[in-house]
N, C-alpha and C positions, 0 to 999 in steps of 0.2 A: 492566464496562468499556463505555465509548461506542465504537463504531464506526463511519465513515463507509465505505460504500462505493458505487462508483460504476465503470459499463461502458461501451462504446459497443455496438452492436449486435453485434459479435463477440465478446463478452464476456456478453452478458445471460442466457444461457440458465448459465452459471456464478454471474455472481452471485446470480443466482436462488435457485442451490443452497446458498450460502455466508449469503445470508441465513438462510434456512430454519434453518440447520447453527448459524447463529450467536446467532437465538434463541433455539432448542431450548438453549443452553448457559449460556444465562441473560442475553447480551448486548445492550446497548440499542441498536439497529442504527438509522442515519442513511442512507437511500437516495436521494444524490446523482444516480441518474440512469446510465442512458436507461430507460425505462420498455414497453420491448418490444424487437422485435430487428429491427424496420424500417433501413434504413441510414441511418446517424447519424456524424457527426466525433467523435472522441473525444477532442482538447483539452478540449472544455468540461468534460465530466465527469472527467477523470482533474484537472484547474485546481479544481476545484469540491471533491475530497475533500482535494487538499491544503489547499487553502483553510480549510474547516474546523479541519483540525489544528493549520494554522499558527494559527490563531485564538483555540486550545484550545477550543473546540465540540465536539469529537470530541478521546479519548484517541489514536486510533491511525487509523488508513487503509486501504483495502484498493483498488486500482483494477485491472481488467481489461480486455485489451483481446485483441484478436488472437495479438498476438506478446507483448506486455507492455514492445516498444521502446517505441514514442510513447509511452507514458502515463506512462514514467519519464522519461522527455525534459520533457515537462510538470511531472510531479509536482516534478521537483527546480530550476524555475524558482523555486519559492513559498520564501518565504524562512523559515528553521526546518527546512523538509523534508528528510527523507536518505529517500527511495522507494529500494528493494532490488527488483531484477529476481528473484525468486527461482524455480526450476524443480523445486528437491530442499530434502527437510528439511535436509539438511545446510547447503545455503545460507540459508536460513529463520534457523537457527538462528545461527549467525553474523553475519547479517543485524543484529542482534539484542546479541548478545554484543558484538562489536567495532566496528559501526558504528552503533547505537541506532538504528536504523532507525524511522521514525516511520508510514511509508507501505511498504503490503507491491503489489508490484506482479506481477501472474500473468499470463501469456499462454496462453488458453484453450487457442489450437489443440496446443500441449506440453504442456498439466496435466491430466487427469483429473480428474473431479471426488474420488472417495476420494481420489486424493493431495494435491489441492487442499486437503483438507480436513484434512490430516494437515497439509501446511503451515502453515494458518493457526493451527491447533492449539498446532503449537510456537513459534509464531512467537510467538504473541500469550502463551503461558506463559513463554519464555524474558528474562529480565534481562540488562540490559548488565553489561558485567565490570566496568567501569569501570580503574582504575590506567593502565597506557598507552594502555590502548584512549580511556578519558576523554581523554587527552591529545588525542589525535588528533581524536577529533571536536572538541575546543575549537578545533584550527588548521583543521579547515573549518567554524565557525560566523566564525573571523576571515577567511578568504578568501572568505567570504561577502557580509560586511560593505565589501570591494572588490569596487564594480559594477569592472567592466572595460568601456569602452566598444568 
């Protein structure tokens, strides 16, 4: 699987790791950025991986950032994107199941890296259910499609 991922400087010393984690696994890893842990904005890069996805350049997403707010705030401007704040496998995996989650979004300063790692794990093995859950994401790809000004 392709993956794009991408941090700001509060983030980089994780994704670091999540690279590492994600090649070892066989995965063809897209490094959106930031590229050390000097201090950096993290719209760009958390814009940058959705971008990607939404693109289809990358199967999946993965952005980092401090808290993991902002870069879902971002991630889910891009149109296609459902970015998942996740904390716990259990949300990981739900993520996943009920919301097709396209973009996984981790906030360092709450993840450890083992369980970071156990997140993306599931995240990225886990299938949408589709049946109701399909339905629902079909009525936010149509509330999508109304910009609201």
């Amino acid at each position: 699987m392709k993956i794009a991922i991408g941090s700001d400087h509060g983030g980089f010393r994780l994704k670091q790791s999540l690279i590492d984690y994600l090649k070892k696994n066989s995965h063809n890893v897209i490094d959106a950025g930031c590229f050390n842990d000097k201090s950096c904005d993290y719209p760009q890069y958390s814009h940058e991986v959705a971008a990607l996805v939404s693109k289809k350049r990358a199967d999946r997403g993965i952005t980092i950032c401090k808290s993991g707010i902002g870069n879902s705030i971002v991630a889910n401007k891009v149109k296609g994107i459902r970015a998942a704040l996740c904390y716990s496998i259990p949300q990981a995996r739900s993520s996943r199941e009920h919301n097709d989650a396209n973009v996984l979004v981790l906030g360092a300063a709450y993840t450890k890296p083992a369980v970071a790692k156990k997140i993306v794990s599931v995240w990225l093995r886990t299938k949408a259910l589709g049946g109701r859950h399909a339905r629902r994401v079909k009525q936010i790809e149509k509330l999508e499609m109304r910009r609201v000004l």
